[in-house]
N, CA, C and O atoms as CSV, one atom per row, in Angstrom:
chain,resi,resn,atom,element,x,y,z
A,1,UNK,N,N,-14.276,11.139,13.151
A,1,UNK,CA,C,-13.367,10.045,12.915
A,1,UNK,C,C,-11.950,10.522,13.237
A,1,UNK,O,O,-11.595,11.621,12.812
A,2,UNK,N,N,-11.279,9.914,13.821
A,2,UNK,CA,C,-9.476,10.313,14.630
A,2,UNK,C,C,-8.966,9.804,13.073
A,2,UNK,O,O,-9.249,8.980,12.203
A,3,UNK,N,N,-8.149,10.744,13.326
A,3,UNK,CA,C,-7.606,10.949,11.443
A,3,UNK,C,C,-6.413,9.619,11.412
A,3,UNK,O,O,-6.056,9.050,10.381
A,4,UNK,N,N,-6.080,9.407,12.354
A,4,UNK,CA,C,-5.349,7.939,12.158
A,4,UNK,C,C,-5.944,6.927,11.166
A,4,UNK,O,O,-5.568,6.371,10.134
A,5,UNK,N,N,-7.173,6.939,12.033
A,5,UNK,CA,C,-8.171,6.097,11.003
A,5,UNK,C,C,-8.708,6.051,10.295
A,5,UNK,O,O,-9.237,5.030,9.856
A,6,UNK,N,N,-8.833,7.534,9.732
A,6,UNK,CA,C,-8.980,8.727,7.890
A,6,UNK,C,C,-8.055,7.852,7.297
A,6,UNK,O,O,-8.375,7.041,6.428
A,7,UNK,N,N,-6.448,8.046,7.920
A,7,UNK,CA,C,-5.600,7.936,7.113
A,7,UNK,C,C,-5.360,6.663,6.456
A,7,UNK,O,O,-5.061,6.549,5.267
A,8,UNK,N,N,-5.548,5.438,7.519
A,8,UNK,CA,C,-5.745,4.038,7.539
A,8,UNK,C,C,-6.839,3.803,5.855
A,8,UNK,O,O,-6.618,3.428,4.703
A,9,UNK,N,N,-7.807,4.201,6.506
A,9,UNK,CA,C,-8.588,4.297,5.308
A,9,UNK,C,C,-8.550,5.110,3.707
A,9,UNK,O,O,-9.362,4.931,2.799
A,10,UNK,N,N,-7.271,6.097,3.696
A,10,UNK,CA,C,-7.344,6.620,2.607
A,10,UNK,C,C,-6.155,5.864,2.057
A,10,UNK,O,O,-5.901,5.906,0.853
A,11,UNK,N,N,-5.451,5.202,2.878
A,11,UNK,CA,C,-4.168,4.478,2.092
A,11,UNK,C,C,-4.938,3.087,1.373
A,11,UNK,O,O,-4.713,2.775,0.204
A,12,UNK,N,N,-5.893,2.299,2.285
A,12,UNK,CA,C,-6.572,1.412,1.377
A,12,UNK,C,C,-7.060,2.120,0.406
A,12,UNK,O,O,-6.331,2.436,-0.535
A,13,UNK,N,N,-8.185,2.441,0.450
A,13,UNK,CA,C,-9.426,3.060,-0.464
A,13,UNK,C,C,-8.933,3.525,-1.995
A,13,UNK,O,O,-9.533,3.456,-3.068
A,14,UNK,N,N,-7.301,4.139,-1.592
A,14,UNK,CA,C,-6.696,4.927,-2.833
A,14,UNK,C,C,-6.025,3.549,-3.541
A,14,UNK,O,O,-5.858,3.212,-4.713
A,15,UNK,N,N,-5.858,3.203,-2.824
A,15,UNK,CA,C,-4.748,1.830,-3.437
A,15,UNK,C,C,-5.958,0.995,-4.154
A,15,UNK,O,O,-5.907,0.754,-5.360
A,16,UNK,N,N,-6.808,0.664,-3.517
A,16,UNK,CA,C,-7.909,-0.539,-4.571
A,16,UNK,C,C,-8.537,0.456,-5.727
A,16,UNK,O,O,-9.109,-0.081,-6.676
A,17,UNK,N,N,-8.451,1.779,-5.676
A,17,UNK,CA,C,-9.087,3.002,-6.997
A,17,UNK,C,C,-8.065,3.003,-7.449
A,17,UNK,O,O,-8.240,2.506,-8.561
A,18,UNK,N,N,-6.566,3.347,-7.294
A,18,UNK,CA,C,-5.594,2.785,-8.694
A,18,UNK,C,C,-5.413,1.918,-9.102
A,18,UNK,O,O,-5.192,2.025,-10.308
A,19,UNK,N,N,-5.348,0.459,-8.548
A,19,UNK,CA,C,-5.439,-0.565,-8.944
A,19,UNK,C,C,-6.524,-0.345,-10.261
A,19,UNK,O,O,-6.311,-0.210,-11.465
A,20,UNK,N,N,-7.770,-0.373,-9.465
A,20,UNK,CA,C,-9.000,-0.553,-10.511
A,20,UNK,C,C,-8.631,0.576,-11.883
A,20,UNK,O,O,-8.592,0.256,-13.071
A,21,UNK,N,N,-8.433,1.686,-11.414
A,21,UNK,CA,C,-7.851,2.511,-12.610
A,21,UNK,C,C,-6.644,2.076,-13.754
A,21,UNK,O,O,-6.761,2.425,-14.929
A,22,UNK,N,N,-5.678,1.415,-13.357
A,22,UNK,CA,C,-4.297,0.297,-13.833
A,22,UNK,C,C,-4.975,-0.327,-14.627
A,22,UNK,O,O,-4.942,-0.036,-15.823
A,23,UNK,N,N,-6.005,-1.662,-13.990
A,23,UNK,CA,C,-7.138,-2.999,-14.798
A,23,UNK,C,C,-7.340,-2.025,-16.253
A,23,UNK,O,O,-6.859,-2.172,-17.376
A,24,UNK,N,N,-8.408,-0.824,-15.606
A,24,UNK,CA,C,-9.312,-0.370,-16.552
A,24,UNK,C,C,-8.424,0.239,-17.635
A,24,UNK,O,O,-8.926,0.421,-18.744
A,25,UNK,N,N,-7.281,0.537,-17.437
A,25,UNK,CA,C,-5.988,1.304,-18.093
A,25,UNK,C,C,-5.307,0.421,-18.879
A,25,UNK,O,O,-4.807,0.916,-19.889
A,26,UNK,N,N,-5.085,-1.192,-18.635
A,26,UNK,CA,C,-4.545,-2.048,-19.081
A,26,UNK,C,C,-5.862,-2.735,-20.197
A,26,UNK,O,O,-5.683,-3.354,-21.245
A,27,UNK,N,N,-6.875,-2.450,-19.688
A,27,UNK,CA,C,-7.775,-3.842,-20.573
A,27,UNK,C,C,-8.386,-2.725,-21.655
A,27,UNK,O,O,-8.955,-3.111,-22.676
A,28,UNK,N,N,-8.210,-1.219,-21.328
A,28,UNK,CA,C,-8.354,-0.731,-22.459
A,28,UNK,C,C,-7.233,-0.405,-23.783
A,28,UNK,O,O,-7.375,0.108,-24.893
A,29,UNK,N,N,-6.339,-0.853,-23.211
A,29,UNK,CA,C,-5.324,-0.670,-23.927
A,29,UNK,C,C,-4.933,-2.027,-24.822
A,29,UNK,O,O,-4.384,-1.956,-25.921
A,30,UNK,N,N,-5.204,-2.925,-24.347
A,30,UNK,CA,C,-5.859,-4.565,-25.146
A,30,UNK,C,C,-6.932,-4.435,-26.189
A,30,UNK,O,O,-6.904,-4.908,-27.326
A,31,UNK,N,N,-7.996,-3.636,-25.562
A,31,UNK,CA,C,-9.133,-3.472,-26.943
A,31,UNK,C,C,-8.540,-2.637,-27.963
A,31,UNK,O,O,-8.926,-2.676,-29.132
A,32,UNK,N,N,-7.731,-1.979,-27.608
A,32,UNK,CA,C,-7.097,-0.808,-28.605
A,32,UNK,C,C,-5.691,-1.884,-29.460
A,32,UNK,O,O,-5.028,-1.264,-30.292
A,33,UNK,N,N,-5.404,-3.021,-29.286
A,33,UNK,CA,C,-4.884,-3.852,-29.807
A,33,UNK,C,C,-2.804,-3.639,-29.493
A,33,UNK,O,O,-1.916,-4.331,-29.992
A,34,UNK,N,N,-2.650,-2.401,-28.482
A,34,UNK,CA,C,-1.454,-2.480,-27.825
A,34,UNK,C,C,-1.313,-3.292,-26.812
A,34,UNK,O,O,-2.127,-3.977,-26.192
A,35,UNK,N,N,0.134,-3.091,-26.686
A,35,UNK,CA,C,0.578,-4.163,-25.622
A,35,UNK,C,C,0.871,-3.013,-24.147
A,35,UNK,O,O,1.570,-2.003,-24.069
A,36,UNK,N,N,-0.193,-3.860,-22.891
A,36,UNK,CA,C,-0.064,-2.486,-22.252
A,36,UNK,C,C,1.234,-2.558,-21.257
A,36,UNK,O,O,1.352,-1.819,-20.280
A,37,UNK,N,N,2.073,-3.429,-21.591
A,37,UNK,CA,C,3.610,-3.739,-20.780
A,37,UNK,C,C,4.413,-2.683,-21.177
A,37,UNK,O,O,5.457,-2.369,-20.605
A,38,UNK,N,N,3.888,-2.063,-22.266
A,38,UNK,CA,C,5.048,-0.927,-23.049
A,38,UNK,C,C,4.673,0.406,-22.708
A,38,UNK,O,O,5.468,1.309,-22.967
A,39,UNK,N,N,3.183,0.759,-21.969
A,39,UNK,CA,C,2.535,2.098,-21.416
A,39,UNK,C,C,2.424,1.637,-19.976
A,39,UNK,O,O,2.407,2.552,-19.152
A,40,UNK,N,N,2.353,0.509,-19.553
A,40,UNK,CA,C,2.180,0.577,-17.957
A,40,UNK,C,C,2.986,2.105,-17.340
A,40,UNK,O,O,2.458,3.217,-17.354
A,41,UNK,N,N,4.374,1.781,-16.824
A,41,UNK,CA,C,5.035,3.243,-16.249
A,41,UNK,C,C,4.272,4.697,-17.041
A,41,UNK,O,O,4.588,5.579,-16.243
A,42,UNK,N,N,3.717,5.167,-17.802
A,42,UNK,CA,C,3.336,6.138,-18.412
A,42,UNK,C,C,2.347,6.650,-17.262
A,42,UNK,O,O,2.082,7.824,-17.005
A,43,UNK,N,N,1.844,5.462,-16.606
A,43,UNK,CA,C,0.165,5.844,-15.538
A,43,UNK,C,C,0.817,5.599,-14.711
A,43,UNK,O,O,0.522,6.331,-13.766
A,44,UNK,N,N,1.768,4.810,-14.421
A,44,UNK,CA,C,2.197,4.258,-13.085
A,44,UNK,C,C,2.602,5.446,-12.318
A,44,UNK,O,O,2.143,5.838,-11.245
A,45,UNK,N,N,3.555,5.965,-13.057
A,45,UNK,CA,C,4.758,6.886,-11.961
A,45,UNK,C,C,3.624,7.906,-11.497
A,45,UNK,O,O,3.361,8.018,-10.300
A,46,UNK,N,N,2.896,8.716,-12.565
A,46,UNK,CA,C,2.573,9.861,-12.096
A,46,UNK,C,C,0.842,9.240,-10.933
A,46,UNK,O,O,0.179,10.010,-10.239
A,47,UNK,N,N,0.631,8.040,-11.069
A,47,UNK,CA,C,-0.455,7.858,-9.562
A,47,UNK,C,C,0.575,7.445,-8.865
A,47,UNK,O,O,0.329,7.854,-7.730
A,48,UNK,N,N,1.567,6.893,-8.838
A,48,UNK,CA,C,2.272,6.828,-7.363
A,48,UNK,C,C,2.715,7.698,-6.791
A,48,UNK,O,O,2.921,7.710,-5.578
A,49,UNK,N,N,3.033,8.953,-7.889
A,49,UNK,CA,C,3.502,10.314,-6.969
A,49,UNK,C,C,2.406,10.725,-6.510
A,49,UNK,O,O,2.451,11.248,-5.397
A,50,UNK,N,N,1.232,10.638,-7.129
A,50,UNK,CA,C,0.049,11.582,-6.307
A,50,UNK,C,C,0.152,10.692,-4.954
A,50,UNK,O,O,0.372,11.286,-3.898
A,51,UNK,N,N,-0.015,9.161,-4.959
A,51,UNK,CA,C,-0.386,8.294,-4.507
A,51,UNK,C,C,0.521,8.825,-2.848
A,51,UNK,O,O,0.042,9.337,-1.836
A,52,UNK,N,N,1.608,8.523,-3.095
A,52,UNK,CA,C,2.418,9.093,-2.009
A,52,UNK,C,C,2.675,10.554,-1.731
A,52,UNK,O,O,2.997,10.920,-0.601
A,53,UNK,N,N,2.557,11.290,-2.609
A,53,UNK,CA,C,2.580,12.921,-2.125
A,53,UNK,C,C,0.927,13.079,-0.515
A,53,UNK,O,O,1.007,13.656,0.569
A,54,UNK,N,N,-0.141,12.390,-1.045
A,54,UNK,CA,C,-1.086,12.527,-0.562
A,54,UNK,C,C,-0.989,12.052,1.117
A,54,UNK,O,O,-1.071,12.526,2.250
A,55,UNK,N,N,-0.728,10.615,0.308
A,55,UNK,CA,C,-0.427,9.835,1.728
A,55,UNK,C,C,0.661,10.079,3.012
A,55,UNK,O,O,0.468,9.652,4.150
A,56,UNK,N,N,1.665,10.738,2.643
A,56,UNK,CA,C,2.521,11.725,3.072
A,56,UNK,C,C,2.491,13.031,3.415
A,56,UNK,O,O,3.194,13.850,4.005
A,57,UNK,N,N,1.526,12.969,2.897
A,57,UNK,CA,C,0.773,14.362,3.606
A,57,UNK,C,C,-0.103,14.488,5.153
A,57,UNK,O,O,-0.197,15.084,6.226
A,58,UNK,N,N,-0.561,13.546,4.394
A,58,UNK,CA,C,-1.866,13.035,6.144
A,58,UNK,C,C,-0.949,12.390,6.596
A,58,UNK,O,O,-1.522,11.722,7.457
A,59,UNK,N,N,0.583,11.985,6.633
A,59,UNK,CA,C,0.977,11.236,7.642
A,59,UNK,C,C,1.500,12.454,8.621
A,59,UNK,O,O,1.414,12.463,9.849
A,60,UNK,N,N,1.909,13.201,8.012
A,60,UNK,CA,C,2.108,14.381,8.714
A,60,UNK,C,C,1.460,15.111,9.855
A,60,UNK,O,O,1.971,15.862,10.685
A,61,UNK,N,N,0.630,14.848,9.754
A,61,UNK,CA,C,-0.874,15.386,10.642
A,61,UNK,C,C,-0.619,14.770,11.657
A,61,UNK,O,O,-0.811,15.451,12.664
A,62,UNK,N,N,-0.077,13.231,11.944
A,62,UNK,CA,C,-1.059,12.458,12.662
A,62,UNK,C,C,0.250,12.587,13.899
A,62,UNK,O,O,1.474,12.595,13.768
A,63,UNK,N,N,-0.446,12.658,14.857
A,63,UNK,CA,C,0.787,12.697,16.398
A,63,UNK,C,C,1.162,11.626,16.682
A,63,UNK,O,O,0.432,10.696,16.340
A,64,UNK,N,N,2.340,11.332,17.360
A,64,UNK,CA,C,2.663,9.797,17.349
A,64,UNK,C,C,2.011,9.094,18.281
A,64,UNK,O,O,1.928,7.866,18.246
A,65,UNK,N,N,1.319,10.087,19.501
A,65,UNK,CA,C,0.759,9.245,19.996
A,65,UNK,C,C,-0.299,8.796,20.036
A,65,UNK,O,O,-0.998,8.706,21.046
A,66,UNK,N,N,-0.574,8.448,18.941
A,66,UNK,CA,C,-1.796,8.350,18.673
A,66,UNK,C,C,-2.062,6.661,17.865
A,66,UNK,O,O,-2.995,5.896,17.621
A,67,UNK,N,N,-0.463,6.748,17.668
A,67,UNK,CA,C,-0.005,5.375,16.994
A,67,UNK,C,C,-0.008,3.829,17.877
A,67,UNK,O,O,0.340,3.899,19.056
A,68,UNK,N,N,-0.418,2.364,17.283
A,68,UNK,CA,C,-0.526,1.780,18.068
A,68,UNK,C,C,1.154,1.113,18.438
A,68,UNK,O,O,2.185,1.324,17.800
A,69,UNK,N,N,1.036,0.572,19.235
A,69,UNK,CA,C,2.251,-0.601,20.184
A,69,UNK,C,C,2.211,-1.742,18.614
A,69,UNK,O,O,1.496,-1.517,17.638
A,70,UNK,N,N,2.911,-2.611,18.716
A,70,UNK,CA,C,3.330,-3.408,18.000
A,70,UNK,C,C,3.103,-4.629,18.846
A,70,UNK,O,O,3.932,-5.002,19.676
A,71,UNK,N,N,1.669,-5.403,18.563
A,71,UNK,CA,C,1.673,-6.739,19.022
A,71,UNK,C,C,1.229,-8.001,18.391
A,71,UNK,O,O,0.417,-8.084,17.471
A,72,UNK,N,N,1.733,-8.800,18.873
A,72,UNK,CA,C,1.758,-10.486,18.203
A,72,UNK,C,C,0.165,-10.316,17.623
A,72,UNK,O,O,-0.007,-10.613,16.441
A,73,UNK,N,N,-0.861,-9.905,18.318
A,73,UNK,CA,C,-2.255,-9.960,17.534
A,73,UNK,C,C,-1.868,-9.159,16.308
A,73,UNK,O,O,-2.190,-9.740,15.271
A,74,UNK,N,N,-1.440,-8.322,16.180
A,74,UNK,CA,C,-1.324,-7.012,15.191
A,74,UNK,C,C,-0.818,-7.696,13.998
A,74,UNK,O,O,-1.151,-7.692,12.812
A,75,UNK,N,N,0.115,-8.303,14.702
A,75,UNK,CA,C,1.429,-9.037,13.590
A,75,UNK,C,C,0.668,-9.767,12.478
A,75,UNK,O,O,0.651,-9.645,11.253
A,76,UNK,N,N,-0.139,-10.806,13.606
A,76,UNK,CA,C,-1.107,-12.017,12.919
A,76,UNK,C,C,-2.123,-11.309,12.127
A,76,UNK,O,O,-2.273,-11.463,10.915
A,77,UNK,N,N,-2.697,-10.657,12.748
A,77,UNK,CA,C,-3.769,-9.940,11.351
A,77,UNK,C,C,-3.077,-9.587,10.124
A,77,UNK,O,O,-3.503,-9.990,9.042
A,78,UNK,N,N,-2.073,-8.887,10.213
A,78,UNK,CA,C,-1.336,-8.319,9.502
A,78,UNK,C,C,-1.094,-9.451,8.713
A,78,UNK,O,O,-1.841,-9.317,7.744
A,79,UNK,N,N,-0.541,-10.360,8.610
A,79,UNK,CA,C,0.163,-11.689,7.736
A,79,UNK,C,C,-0.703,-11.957,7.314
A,79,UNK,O,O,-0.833,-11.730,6.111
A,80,UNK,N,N,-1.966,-12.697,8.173
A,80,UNK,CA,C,-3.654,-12.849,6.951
A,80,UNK,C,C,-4.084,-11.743,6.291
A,80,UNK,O,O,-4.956,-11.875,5.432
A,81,UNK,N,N,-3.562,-10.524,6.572
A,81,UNK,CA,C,-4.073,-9.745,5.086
A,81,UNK,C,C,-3.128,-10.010,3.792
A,81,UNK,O,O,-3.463,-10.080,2.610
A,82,UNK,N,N,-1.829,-10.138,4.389
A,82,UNK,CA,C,-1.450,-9.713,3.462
A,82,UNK,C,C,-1.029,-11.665,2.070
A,82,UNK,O,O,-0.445,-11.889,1.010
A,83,UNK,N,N,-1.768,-12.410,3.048
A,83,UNK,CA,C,-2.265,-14.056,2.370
A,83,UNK,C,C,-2.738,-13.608,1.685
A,83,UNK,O,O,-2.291,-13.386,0.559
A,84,UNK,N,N,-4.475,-13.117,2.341
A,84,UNK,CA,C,-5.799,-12.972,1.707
A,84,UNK,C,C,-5.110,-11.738,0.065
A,84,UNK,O,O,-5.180,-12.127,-1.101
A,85,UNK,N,N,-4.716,-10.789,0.348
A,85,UNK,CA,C,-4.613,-10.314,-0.736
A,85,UNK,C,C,-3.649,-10.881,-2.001
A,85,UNK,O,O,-3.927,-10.850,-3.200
A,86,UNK,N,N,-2.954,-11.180,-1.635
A,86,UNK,CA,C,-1.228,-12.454,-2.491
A,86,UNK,C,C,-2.892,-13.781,-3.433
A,86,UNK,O,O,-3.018,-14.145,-4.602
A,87,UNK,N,N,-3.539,-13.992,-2.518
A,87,UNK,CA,C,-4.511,-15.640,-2.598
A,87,UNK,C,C,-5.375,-15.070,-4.227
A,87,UNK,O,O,-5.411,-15.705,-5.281
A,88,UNK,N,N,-6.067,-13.531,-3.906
A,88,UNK,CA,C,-6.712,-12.804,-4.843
A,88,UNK,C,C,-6.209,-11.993,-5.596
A,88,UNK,O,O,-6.951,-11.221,-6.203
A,89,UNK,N,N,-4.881,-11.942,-5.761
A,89,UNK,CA,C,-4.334,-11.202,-6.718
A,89,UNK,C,C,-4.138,-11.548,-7.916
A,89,UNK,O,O,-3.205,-10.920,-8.416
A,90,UNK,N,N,-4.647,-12.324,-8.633
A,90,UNK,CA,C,-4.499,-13.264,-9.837
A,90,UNK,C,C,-5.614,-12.919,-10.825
A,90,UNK,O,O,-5.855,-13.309,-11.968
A,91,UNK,N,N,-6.168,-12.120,-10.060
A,91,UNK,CA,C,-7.655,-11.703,-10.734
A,91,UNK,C,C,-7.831,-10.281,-10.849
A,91,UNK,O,O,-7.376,-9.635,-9.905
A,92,UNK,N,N,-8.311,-9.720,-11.658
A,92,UNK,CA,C,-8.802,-10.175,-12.984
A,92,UNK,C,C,-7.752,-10.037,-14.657
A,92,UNK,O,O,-8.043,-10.327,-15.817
A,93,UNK,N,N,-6.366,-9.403,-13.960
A,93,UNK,CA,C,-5.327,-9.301,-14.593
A,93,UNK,C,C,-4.662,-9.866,-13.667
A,93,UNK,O,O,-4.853,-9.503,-12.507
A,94,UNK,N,N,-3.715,-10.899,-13.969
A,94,UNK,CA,C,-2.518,-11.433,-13.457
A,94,UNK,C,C,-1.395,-10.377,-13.007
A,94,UNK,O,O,-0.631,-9.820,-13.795
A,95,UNK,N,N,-1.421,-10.136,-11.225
A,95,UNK,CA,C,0.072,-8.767,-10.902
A,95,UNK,C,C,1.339,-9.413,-11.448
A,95,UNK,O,O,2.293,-8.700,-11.759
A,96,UNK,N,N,1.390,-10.968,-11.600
A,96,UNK,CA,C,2.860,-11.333,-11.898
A,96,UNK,C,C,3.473,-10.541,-13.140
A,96,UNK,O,O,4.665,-10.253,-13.258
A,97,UNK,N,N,2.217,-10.166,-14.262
A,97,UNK,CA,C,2.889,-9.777,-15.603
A,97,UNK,C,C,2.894,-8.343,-15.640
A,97,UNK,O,O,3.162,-7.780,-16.701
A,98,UNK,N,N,2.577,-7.556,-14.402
A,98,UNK,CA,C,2.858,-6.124,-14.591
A,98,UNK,C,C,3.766,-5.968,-13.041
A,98,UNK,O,O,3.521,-6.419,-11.922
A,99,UNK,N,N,4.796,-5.199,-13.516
A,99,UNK,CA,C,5.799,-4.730,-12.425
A,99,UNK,C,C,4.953,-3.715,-11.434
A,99,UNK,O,O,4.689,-3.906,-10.247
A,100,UNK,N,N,4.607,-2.591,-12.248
A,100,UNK,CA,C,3.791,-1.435,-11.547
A,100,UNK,C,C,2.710,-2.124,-10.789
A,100,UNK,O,O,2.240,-1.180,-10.154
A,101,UNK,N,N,2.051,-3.129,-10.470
A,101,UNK,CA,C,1.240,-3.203,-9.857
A,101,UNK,C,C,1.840,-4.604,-8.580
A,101,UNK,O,O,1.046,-5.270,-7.915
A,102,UNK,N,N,2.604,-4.680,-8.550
A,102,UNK,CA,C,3.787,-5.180,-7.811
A,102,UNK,C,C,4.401,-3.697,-7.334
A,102,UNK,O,O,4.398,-3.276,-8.491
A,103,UNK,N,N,4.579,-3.313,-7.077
A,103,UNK,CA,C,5.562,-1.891,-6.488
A,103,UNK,C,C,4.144,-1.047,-6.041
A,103,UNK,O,O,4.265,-0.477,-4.956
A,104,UNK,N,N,3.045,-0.909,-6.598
A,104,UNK,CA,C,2.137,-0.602,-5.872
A,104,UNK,C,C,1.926,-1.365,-4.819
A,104,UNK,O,O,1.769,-0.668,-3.816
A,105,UNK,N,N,1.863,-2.349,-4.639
A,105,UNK,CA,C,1.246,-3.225,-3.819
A,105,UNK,C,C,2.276,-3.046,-2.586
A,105,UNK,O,O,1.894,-3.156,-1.421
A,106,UNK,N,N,3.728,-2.737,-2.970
A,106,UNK,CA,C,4.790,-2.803,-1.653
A,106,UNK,C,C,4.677,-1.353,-1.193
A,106,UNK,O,O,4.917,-0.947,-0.057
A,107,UNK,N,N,4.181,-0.460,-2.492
A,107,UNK,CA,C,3.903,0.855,-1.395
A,107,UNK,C,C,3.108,0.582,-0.734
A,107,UNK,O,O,3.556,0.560,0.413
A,108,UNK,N,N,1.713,0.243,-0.773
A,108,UNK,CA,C,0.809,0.151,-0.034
A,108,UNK,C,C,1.054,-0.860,1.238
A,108,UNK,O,O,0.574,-0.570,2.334
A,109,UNK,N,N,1.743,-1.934,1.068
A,109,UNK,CA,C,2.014,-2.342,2.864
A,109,UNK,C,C,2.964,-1.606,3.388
A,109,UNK,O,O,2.981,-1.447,4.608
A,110,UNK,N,N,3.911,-1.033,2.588
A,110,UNK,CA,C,4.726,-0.113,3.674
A,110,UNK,C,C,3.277,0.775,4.577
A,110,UNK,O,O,2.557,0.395,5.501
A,111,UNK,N,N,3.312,1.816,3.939
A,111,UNK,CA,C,2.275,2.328,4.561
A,111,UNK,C,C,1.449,1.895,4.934
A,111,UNK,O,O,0.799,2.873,5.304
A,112,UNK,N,N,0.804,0.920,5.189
A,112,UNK,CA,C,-0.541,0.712,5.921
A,112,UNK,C,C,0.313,0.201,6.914
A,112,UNK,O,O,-0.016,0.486,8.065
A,113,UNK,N,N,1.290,-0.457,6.773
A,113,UNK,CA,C,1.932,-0.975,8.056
A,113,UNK,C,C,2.935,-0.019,8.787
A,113,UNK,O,O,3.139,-0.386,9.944
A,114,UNK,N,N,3.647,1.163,8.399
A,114,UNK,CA,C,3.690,2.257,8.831
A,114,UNK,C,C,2.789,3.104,10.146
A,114,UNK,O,O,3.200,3.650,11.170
A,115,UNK,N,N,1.244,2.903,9.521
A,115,UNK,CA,C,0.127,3.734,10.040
A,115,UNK,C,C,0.035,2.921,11.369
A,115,UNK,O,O,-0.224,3.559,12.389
A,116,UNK,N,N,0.195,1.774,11.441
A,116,UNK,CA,C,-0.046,1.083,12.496
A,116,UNK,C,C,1.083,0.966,13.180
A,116,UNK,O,O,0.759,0.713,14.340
A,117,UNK,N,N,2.451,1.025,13.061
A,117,UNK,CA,C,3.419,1.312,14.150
A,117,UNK,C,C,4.445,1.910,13.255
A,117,UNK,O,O,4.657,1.432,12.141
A,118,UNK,N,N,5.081,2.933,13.710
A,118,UNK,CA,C,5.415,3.968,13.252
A,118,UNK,C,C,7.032,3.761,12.781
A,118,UNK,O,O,7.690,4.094,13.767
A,119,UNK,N,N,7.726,3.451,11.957
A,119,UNK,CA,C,9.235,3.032,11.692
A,119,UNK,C,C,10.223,3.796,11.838
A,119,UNK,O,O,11.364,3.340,11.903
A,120,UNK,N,N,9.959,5.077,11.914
A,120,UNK,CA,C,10.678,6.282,12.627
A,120,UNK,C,C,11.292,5.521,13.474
A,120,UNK,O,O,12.431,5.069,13.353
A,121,UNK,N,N,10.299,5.311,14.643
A,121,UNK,CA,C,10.400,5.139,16.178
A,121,UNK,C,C,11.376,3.999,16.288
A,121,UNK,O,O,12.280,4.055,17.122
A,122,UNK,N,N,11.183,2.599,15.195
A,122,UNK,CA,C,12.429,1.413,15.703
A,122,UNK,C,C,13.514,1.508,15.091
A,122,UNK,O,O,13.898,1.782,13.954
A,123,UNK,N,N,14.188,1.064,16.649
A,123,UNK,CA,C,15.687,1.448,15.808
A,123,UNK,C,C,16.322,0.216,16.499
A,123,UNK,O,O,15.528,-0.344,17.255
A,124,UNK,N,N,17.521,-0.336,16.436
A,124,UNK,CA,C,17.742,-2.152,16.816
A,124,UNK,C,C,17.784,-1.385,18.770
A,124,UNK,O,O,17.367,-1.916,19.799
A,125,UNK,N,N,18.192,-0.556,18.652
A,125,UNK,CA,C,18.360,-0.046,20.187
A,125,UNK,C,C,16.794,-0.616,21.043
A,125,UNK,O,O,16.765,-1.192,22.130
A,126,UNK,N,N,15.573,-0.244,20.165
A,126,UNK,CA,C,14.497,-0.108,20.998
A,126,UNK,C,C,13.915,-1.602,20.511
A,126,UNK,O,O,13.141,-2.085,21.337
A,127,UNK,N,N,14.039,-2.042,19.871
A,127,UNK,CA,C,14.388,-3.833,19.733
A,127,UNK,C,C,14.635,-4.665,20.885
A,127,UNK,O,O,13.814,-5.381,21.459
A,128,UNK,N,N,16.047,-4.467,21.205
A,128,UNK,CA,C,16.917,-4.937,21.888
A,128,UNK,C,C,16.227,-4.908,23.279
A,128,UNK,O,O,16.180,-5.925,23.972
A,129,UNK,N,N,15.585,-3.487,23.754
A,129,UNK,CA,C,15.150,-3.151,24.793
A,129,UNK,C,C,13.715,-3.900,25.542
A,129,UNK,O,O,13.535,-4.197,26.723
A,130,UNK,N,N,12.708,-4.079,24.219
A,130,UNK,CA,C,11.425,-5.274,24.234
A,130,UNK,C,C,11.693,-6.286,24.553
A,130,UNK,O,O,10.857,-6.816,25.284
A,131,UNK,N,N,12.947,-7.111,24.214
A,131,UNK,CA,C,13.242,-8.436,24.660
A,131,UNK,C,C,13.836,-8.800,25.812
A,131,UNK,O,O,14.047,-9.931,26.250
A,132,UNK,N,N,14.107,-7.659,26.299
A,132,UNK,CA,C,14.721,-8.189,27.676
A,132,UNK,C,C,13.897,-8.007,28.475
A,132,UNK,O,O,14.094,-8.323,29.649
């Protein structure tokens, strides 16, 4: 497997296992009769540092050219994921009432959308240059 597409896959895969870890972190903390708005950051910070130490790690690896072009198909997939996930996020804990799982969610499209064209690389110069 071309580690682009390791990496692609370890930025999802990790992101829906903290999530699920957060749920399971929050709804046990309900049976225990706390409020888990007052421990959320306690789990949060230290999986987002792993979360990004990791993911920042394998980004490292990966050569740029190996990265794709930036196109209108790309774009469009890109926007229906990120519907489809906004459409199902309501379940099975509501993200509106936890911050941390909102700020997860913007790490995770940075990076996945990162992996797929590289933000280093644009700068308004090389913008400017596509449109003409």
């Amino acid at each position: 497997m071309k580690l682009l597409r390791q990496y692609q896959l370890d930025i999802i895969f990790l992101f829906f296992a903290l999530v699920l870890i957060m749920w399971a972190f929050f709804y046990g903390l309900k049976y225990l009769g706390a409020d888990p708005h007052d421990y959320e950051w306690y789990l949060a910070l230290p999986l987002f540092g792993f979360y990004l130490a990791y993911i920042l790690r394998m980004r490292d690896k990966i050569s740029l050219s190996d990265r794709r072009a930036m196109t209108t198909k790309s774009l469009v997939y890109w926007m229906i994921f990120g519907i489809s996930l906004f459409a199902t996020y309501t379940t099975p804990i509501p993200a509106k009432d936890y911050w941390s799982l909102n700020v997860l969610y913007l790490i995770f499209s940075i990076m996945l959308a990162d992996s797929y064209w590289d933000f280093k690389s644009i700068t308004m110069k090389s913008l400017n240059d596509k449109q003409k």
